[in-house]
N, C-alpha and C positions, 0 to 999 in steps of 0.2 A: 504494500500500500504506500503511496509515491507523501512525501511530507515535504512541506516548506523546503526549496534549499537542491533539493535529488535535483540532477541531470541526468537527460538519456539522450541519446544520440542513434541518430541513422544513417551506416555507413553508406550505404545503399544509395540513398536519397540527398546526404547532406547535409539534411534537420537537425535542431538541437532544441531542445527541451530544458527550460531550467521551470518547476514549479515553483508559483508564487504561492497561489491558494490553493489547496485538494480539496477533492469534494466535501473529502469526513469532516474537514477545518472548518467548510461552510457549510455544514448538514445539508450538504446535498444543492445546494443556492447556486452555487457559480462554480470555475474552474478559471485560473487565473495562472497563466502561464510566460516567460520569455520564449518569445517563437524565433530561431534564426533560419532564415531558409536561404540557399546558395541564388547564385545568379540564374535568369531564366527561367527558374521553377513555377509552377503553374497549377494552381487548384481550380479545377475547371466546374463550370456554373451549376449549381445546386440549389436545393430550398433545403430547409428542414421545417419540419411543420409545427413543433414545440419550442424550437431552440432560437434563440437570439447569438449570431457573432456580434464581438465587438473587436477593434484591432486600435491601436494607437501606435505610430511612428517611431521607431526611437533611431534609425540613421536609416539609411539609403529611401527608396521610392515603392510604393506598393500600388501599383495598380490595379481599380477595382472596377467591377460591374455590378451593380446594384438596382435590381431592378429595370435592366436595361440603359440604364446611366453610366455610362463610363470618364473615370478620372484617374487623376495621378495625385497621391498623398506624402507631403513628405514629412521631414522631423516636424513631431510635436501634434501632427494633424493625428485626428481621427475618425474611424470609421465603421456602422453598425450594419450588419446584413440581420435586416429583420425574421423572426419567424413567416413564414410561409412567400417571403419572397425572393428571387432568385438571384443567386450571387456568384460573383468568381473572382479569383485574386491571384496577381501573377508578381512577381520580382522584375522588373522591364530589361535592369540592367544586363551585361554582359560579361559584367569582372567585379560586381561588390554586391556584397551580400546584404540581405533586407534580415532588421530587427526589429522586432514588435512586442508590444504587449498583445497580448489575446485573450478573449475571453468566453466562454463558453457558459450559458445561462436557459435551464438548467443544464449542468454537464451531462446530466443521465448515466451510460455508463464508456461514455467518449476516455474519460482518463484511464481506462483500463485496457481500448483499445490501443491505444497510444504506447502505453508501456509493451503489452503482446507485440503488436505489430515491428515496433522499435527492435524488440526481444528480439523475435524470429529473422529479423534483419542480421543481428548481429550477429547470428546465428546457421547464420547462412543459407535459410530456411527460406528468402524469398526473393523473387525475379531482381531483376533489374529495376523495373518499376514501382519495386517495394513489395508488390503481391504477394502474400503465400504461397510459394510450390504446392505443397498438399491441398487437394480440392475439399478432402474433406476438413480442411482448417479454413477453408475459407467459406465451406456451407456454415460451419459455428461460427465465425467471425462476424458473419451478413445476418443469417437466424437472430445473433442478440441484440442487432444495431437496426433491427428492422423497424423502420416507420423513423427510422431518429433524422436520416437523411432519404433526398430521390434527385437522380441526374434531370435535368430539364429538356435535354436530348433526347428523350424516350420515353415514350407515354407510361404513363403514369399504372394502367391498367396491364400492360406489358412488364414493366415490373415488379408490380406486385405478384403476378404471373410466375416466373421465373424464380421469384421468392419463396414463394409457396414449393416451390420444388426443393428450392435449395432449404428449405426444413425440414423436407424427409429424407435430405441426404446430413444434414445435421444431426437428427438422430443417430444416423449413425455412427458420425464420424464420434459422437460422445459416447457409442457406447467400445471404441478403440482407444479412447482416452482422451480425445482433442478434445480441449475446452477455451475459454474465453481469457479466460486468468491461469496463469502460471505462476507458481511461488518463487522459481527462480529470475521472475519478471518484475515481479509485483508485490514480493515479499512475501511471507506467511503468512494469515489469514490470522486475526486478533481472535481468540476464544468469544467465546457470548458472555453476555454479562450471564451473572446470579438468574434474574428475571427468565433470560432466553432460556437459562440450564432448565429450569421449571418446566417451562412451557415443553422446550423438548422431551422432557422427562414425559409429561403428561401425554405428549401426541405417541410417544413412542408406547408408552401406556395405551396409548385407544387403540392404536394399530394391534399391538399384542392381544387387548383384547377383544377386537372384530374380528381375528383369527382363530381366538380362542372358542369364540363362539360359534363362528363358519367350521368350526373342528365338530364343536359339538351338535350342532344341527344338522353334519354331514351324518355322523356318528347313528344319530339317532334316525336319520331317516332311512339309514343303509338296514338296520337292526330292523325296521316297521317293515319294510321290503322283504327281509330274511323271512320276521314270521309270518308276514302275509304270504309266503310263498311254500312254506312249512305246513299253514293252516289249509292252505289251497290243495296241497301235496298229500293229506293227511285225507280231507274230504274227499277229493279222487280214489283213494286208496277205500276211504268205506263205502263209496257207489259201488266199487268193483268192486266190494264182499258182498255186498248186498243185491249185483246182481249173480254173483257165486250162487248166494243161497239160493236164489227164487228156479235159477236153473237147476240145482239139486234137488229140487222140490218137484219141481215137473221133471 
């Protein structure tokens, strides 16, 4: 879990990461980071439908589109890609790198893609263009990030389309181990407080016993089965005595 101060870096791509605010610091509010990105670099035009960017200057020029508006921003300027409206942001230069503050409102679970995706970078785990190699790291990658962003290039219904697929190739890829967060990414995961030990105590509790009792309802419906089928068995067997006798009789 990323705290005031961590840096991460993508060799791959350039980027550098220094966190200002993590999510836990703003229970979940904002995400507040120093962004460097290399020359040329290029985050091509998106919405997101809940999230608010925000970016402010701190050296070189950041060119944006914002709603079909396009400008150049330089030190000190800043600049917001609203929820639901569509934005793109490039580095214009050819030899100096763009610094920004960023910000991310709500982060959701963006700060966690950031450290993975970083992660597998370094790791040698993804393209040139940053992508994960493994497809099925990238059906869990897209599965958790779903609805937080959508390219403007491609309908929207086409999309969502494509996504719906890549969650049942997600399923899978989670039950090979791929998941979203990595401890050796992201740190080890803080215990639950007291409260959560409860709770789980309690749920682990019900689940134990809605089994316990699926145990016992199977239990006893198998048994009603045995003797209805015992008593059935039984009843057959005195028709056939009783037509023994009547035959004996005549």
């Amino acid at each position: 879990m990323a705290k005031a101060g961590d840096i991460i870096e993508n060799p791959i791509t350039g980027e550098r990461i220094t966190f200002l605010k993590t999510t836990r610091e703003t229970n979940g509010e904002l995400l507040r980071f120093e962004y460097v990105v290399p020359p040329r670099f290029l985050i091509p035009e998106h919405f997101h439908p809940r999230q608010e960017e925000r970016h402010e200057v701190l050296s070189g020029t950041l060119r944006g589109r914002v709603g079909g508006q396009e400008r150049d921003y330089g030190e000190g300027q800043k600049v917001v890609g609203p929820a639901g409206v569509p934005h793109a942001w490039k580095n214009p230069s050819s030899g100096e790198e763009l610094r920004l503050v960023s910000e991310m409102r709500p982060p959701l679970v963006f700060e966690t893609l950031l450290e993975t995706t970083f992660g597998l970078a370094r790791d040698g785990k993804t393209t040139k263009q940053g992508i994960p190699k493994n497809p099925l790291q990238i059906a869990v990658l897209a599965d958790e990030s779903r609805g937080m962003f959508y390219a403007t290039r491609v309908p929207l219904a086409v999309q969502e389309g494509f996504l719906t697929l890549l969650a049942l190739l997600a399923s899978v890829g989670r039950l090979f181990g791929y998941r979203t967060r990595y401890p050796e990414y992201s740190g080890p995961e803080e215990p639950p407080q007291r409260e959560d030990r409860r709770s789980a105590t309690v749920s682990e509790a019900m689940k134990g016993g809605a089994l316990a009792a699926t145990a016992i309802i199977t239990l006893v419906v198998l048994l009603l089965i045995r003797r209805r089928s015992r008593s059935s068995s039984g009843l057959q067997r005195n028709r056939r005595g009783i037509r023994h006798g009547l035959v004996t009789l005549v």
